[in-house]
CHARMM internal coordinates of N, CA and C (Angstrom, degrees):
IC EDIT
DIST 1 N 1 CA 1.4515
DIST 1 CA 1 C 1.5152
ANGL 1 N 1 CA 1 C 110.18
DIST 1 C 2 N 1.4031
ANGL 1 CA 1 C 2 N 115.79
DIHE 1 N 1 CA 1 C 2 N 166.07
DIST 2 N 2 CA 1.8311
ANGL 1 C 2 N 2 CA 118.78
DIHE 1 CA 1 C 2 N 2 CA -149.74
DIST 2 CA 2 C 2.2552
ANGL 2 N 2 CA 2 C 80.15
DIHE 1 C 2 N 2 CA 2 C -113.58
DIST 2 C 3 N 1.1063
ANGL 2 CA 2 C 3 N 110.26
DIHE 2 N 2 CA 2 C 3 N -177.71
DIST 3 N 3 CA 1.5849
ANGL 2 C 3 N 3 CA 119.70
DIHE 2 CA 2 C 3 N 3 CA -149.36
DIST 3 CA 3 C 1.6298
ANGL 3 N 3 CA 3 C 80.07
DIHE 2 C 3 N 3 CA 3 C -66.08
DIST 3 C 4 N 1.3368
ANGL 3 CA 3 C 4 N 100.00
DIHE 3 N 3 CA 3 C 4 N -163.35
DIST 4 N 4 CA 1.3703
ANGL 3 C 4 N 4 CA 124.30
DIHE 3 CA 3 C 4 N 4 CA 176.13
DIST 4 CA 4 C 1.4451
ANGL 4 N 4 CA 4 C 92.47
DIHE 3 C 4 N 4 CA 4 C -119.52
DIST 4 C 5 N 1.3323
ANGL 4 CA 4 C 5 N 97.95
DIHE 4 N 4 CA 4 C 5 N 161.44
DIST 5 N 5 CA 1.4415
ANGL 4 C 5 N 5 CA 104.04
DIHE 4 CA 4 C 5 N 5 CA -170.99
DIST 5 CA 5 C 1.9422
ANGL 5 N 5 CA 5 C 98.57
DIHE 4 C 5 N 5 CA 5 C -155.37
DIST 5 C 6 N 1.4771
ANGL 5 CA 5 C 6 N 103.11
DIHE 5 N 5 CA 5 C 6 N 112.69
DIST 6 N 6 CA 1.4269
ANGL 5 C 6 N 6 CA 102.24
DIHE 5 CA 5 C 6 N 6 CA -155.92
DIST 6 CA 6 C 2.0067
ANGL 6 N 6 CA 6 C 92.03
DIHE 5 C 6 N 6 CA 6 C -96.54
DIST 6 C 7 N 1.7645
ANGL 6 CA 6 C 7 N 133.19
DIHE 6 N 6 CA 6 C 7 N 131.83
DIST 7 N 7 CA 1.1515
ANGL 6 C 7 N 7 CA 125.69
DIHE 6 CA 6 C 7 N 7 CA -146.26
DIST 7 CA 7 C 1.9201
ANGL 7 N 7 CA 7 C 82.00
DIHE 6 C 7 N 7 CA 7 C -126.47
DIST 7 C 8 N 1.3600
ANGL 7 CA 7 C 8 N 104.68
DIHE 7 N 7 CA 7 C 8 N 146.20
DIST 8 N 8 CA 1.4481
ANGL 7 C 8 N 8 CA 97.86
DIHE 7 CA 7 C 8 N 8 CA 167.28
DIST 8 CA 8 C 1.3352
ANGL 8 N 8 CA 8 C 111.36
DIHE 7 C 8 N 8 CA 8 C -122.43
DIST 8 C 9 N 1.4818
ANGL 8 CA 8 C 9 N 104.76
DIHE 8 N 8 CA 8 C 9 N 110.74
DIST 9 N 9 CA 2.2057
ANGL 8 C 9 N 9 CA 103.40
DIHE 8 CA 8 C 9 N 9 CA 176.72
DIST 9 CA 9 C 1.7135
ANGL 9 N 9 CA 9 C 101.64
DIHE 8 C 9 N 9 CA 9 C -50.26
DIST 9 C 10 N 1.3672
ANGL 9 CA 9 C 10 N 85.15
DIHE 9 N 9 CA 9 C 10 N 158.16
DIST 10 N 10 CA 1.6182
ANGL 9 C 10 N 10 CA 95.35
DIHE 9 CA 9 C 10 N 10 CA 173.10
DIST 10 CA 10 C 1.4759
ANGL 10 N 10 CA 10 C 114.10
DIHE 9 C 10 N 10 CA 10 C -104.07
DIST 10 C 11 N 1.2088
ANGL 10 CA 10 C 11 N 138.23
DIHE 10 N 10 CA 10 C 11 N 168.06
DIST 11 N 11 CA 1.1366
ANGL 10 C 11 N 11 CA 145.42
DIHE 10 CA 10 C 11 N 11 CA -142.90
DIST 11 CA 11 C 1.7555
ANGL 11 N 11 CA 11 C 101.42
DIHE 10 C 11 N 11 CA 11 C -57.19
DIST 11 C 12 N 1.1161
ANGL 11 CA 11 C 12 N 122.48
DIHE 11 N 11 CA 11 C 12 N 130.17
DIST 12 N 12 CA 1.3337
ANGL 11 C 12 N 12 CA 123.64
DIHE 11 CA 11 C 12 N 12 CA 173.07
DIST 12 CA 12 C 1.3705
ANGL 12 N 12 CA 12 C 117.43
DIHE 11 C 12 N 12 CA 12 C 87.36
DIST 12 C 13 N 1.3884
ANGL 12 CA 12 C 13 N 137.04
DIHE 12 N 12 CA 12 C 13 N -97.31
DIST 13 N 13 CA 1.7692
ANGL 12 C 13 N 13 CA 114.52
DIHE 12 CA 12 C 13 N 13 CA -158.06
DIST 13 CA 13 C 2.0720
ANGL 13 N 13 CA 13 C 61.11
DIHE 12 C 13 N 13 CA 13 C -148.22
DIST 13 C 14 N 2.1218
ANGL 13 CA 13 C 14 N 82.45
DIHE 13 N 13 CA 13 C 14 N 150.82
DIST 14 N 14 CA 1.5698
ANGL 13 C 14 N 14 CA 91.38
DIHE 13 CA 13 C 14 N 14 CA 158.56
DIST 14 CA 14 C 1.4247
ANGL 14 N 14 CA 14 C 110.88
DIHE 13 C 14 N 14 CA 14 C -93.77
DIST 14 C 15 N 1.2778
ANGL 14 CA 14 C 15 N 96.20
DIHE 14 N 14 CA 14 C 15 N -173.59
DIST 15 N 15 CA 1.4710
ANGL 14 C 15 N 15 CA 98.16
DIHE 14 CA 14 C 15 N 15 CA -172.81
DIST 15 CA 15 C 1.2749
ANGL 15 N 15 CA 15 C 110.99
DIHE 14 C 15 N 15 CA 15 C -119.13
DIST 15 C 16 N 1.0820
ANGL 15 CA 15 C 16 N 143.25
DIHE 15 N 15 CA 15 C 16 N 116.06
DIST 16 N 16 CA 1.4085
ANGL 15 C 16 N 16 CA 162.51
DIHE 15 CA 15 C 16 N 16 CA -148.25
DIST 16 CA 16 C 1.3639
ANGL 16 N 16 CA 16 C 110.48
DIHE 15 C 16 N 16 CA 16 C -160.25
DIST 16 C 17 N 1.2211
ANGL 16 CA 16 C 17 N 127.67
DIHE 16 N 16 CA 16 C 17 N -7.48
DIST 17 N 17 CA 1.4337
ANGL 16 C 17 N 17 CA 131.88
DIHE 16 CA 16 C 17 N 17 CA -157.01
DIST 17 CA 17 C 1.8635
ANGL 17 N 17 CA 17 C 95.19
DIHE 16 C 17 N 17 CA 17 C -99.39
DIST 17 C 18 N 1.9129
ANGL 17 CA 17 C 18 N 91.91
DIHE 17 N 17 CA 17 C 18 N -102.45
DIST 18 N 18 CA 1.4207
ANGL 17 C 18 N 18 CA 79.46
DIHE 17 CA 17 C 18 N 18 CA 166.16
DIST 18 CA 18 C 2.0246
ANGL 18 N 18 CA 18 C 74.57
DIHE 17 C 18 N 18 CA 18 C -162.47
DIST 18 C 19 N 1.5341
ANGL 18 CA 18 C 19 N 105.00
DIHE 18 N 18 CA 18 C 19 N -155.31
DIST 19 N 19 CA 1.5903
ANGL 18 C 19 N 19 CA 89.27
DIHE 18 CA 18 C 19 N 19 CA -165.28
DIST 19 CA 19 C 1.3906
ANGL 19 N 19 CA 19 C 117.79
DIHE 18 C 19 N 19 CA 19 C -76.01
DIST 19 C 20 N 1.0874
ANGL 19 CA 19 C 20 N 132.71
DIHE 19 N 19 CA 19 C 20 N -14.65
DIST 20 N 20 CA 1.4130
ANGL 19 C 20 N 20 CA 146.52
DIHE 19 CA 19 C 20 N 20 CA -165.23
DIST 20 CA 20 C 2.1560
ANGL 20 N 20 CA 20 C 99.86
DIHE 19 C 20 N 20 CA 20 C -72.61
DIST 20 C 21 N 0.5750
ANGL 20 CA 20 C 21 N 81.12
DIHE 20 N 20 CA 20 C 21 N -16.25
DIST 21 N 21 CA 1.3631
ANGL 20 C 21 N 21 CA 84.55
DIHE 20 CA 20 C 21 N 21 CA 166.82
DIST 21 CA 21 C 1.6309
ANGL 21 N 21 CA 21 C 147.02
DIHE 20 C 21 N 21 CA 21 C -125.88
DIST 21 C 22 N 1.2409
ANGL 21 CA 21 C 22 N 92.82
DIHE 21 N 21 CA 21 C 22 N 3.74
DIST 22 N 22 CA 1.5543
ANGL 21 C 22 N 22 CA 120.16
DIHE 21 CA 21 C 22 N 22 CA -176.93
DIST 22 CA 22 C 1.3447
ANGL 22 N 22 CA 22 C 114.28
DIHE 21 C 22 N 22 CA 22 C -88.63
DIST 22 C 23 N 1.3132
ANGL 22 CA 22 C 23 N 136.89
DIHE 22 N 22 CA 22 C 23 N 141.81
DIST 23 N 23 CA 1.6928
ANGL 22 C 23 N 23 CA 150.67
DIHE 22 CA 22 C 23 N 23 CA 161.17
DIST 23 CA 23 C 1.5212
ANGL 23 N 23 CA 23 C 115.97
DIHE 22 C 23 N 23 CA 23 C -36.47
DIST 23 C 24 N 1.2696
ANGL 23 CA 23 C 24 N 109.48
DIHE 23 N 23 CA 23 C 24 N -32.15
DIST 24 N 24 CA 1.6569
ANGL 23 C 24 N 24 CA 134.57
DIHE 23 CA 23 C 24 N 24 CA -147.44
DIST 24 CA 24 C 2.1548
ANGL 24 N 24 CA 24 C 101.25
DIHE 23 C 24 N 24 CA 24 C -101.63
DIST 24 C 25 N 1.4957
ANGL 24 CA 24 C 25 N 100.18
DIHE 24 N 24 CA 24 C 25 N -11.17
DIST 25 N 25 CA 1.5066
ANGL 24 C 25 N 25 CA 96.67
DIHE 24 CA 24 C 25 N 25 CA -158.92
DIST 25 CA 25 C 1.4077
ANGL 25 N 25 CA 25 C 87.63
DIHE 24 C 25 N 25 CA 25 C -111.86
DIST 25 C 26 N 1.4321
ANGL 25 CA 25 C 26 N 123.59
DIHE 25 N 25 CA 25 C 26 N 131.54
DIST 26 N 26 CA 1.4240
ANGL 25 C 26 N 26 CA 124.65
DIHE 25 CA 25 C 26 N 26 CA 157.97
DIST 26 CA 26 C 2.1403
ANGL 26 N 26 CA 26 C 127.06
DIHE 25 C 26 N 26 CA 26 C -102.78
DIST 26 C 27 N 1.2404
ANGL 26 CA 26 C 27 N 93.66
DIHE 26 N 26 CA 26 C 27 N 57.42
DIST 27 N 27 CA 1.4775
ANGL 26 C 27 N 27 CA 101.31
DIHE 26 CA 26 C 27 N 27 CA 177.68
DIST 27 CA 27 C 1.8061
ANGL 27 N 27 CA 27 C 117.31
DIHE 26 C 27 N 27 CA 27 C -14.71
DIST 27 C 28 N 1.5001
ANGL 27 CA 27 C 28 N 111.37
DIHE 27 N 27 CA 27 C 28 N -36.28
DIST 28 N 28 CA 1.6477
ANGL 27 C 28 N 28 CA 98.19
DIHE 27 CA 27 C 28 N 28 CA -179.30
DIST 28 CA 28 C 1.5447
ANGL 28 N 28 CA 28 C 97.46
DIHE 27 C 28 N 28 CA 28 C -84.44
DIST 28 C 29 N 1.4985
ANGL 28 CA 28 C 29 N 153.82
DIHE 28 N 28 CA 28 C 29 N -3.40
DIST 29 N 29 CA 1.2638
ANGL 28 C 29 N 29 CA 145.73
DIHE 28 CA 28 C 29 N 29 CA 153.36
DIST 29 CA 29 C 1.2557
ANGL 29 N 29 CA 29 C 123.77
DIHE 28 C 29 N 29 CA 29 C -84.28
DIST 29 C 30 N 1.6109
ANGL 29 CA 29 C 30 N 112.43
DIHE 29 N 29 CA 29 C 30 N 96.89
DIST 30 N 30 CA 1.2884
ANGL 29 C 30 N 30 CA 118.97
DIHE 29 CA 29 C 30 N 30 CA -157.04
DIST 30 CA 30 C 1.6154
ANGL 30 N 30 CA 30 C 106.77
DIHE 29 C 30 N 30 CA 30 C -123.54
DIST 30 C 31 N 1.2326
ANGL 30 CA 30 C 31 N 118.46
DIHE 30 N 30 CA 30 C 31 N 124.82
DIST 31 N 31 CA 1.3642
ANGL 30 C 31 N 31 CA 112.95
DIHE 30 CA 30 C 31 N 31 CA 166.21
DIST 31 CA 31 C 1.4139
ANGL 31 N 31 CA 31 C 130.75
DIHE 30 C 31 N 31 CA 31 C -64.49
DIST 31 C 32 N 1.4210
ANGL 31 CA 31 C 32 N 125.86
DIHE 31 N 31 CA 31 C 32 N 162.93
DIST 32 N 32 CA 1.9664
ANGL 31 C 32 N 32 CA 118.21
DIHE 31 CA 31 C 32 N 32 CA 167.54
DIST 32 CA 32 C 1.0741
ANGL 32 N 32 CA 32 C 113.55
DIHE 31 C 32 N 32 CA 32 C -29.53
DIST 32 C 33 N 1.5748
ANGL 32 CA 32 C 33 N 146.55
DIHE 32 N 32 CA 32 C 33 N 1.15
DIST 33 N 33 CA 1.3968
ANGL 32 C 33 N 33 CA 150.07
DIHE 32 CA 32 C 33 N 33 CA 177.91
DIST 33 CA 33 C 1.3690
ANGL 33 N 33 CA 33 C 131.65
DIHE 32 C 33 N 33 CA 33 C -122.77
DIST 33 C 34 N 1.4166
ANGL 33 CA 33 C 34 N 95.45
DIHE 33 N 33 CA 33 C 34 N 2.76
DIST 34 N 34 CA 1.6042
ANGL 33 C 34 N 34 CA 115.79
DIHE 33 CA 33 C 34 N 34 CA 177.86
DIST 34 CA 34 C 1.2552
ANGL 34 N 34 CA 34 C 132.09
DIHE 33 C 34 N 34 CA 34 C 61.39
DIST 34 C 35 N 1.7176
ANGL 34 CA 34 C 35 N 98.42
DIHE 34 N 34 CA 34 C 35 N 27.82
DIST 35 N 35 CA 1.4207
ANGL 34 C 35 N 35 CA 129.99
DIHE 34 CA 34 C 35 N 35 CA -172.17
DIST 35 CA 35 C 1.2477
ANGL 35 N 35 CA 35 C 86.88
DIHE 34 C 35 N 35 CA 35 C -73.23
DIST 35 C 36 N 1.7405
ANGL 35 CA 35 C 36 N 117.07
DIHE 35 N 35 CA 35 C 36 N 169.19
DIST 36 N 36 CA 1.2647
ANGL 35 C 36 N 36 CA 133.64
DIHE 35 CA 35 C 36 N 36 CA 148.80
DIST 36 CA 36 C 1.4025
ANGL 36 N 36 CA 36 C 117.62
DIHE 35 C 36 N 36 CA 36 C -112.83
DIST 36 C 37 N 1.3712
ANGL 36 CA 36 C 37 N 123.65
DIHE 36 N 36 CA 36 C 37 N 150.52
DIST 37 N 37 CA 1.4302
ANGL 36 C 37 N 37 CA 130.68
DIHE 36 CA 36 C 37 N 37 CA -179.59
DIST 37 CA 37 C 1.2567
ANGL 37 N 37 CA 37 C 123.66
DIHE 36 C 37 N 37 CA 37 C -62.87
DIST 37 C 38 N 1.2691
ANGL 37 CA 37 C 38 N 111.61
DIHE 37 N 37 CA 37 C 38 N 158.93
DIST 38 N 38 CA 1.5134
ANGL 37 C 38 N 38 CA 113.04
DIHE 37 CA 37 C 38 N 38 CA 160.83
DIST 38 CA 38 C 1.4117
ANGL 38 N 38 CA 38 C 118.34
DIHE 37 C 38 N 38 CA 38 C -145.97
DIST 38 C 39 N 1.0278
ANGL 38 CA 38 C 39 N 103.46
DIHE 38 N 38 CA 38 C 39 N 125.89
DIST 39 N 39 CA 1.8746
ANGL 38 C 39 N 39 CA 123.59
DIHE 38 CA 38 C 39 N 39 CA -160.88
DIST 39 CA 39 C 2.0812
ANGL 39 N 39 CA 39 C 92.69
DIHE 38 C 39 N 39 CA 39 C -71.03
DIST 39 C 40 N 1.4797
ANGL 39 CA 39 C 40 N 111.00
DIHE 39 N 39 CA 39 C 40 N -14.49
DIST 40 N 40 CA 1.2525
ANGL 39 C 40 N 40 CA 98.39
DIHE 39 CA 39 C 40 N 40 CA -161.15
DIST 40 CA 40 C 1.4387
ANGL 40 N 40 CA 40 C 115.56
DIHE 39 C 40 N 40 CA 40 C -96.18
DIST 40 C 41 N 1.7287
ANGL 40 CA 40 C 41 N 111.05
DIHE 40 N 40 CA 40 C 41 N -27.40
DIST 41 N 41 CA 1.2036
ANGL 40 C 41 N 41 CA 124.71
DIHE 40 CA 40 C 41 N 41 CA -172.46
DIST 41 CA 41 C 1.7399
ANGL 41 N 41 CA 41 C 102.00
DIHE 40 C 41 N 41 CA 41 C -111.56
DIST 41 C 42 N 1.6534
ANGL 41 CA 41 C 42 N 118.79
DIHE 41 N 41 CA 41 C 42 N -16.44
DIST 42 N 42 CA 0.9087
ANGL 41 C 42 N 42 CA 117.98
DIHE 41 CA 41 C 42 N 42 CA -179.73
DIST 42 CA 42 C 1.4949
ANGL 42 N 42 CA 42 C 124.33
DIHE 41 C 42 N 42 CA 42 C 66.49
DIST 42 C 43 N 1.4121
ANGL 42 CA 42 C 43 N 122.23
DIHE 42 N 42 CA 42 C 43 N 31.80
DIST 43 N 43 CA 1.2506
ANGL 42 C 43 N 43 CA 146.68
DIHE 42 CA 42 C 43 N 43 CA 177.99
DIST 43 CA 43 C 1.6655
ANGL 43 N 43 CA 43 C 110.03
DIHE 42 C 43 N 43 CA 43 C -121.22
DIST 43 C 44 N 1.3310
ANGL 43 CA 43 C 44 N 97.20
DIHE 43 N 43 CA 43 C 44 N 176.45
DIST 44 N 44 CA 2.2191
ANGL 43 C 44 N 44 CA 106.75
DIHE 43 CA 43 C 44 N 44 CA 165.63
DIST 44 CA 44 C 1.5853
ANGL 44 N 44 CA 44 C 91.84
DIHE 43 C 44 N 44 CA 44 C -114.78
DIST 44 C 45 N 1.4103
ANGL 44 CA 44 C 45 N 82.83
DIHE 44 N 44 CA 44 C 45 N 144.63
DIST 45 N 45 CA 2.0643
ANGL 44 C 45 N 45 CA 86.27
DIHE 44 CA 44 C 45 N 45 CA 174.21
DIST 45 CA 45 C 1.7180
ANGL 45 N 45 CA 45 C 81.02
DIHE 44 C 45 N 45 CA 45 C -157.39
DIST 45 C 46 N 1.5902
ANGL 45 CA 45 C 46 N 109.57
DIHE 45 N 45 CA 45 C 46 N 158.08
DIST 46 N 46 CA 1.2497
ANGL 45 C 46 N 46 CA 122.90
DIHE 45 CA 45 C 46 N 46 CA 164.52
DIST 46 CA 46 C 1.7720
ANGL 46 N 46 CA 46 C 115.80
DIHE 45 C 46 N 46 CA 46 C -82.78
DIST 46 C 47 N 0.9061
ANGL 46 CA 46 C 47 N 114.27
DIHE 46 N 46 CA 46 C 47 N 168.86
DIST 47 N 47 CA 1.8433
ANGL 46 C 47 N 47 CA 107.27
DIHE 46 CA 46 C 47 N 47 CA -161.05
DIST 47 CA 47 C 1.6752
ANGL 47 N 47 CA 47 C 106.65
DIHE 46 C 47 N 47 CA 47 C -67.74
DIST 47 C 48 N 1.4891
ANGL 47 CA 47 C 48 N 105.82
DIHE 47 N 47 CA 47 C 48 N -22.09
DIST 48 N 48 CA 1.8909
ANGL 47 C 48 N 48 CA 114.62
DIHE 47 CA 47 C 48 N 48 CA -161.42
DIST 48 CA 48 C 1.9645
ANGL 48 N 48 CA 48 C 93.79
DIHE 47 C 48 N 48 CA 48 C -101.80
DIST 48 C 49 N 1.3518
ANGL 48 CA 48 C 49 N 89.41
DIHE 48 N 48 CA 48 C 49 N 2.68
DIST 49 N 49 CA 2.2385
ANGL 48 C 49 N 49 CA 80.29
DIHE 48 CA 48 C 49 N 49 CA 167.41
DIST 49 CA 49 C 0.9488
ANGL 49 N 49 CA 49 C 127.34
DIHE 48 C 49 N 49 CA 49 C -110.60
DIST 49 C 50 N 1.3086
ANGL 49 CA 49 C 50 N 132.62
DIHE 49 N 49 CA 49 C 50 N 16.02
DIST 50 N 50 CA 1.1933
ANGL 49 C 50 N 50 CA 129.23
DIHE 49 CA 49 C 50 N 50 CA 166.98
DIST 50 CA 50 C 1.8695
ANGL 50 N 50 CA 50 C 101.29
DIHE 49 C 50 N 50 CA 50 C -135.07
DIST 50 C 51 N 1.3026
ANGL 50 CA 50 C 51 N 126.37
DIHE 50 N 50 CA 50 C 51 N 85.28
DIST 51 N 51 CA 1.5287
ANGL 50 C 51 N 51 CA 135.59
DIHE 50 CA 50 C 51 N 51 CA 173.20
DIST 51 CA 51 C 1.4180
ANGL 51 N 51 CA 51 C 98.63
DIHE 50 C 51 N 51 CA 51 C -58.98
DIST 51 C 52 N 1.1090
ANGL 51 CA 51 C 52 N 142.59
DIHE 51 N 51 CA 51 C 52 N 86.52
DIST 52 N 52 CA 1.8107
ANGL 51 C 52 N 52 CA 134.01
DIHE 51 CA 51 C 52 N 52 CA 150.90
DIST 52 CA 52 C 1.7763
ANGL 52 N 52 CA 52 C 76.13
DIHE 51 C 52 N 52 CA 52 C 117.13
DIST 52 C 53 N 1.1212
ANGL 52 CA 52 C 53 N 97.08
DIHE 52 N 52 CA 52 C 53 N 176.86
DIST 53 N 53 CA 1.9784
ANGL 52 C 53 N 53 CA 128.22
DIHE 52 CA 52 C 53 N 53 CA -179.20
DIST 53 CA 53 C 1.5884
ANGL 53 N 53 CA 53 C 106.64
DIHE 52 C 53 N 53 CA 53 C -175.85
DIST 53 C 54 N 1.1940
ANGL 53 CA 53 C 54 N 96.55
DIHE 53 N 53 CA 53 C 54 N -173.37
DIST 54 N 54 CA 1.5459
ANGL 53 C 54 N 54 CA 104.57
DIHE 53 CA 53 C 54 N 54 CA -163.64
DIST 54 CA 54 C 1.3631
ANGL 54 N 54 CA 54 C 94.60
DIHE 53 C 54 N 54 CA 54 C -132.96
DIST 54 C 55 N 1.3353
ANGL 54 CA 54 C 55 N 118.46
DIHE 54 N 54 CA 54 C 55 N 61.01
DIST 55 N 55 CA 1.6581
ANGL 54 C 55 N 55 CA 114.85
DIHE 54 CA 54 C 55 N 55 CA -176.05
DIST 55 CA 55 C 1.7084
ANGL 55 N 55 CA 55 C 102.03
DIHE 54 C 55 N 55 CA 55 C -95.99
DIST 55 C 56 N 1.3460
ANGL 55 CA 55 C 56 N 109.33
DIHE 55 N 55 CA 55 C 56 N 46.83
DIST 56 N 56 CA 1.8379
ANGL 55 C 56 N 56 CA 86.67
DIHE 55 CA 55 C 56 N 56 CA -179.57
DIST 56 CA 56 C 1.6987
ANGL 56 N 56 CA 56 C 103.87
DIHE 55 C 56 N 56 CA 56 C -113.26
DIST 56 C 57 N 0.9886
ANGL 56 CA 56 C 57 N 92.61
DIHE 56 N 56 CA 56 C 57 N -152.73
DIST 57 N 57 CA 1.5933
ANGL 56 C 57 N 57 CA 114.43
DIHE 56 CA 56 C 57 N 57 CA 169.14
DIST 57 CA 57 C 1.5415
ANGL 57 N 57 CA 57 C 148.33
DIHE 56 C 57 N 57 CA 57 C -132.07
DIST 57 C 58 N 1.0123
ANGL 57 CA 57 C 58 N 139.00
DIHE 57 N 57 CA 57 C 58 N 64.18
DIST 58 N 58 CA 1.6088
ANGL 57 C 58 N 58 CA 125.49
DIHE 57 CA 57 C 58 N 58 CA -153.35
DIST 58 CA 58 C 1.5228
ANGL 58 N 58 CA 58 C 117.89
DIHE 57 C 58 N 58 CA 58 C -39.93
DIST 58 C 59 N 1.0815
ANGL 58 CA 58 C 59 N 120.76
DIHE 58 N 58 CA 58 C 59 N 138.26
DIST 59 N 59 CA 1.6287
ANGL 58 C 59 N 59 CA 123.85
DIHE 58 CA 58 C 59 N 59 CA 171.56
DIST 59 CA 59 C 1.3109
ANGL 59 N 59 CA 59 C 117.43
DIHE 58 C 59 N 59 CA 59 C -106.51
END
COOR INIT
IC SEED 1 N 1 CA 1 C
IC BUILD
């Protein structure tokens, strides 16, 4: 097996789901497409386009 690699979630639930449930997504900031934001990737995406993200941290 390859190292261990110890990951720290960020405040509240990770996101693995999709955006509708993540810390990182602000649903009332919506672009001309009725996207919602994301503070993490710094883009608009709808909640079902991005399945999982990479919002963590290494420690």
């Amino acid at each position: 097996m390859g190292e261990k690699v110890k990951v720290k979630i960020p405040a509240g639930i990770f996101c693995g789901g999709n955006c509708s449930d993540c810390i990182y997504y602000e649903p009332r900031n919506r672009d001309g497409n009725g996207r919602g934001y994301c503070n993490y990737y710094g883009s608009h995406y709808y909640p079902s386009e991005r399945q999982g993200c990479l919002s963590y941290k290494r420690i």
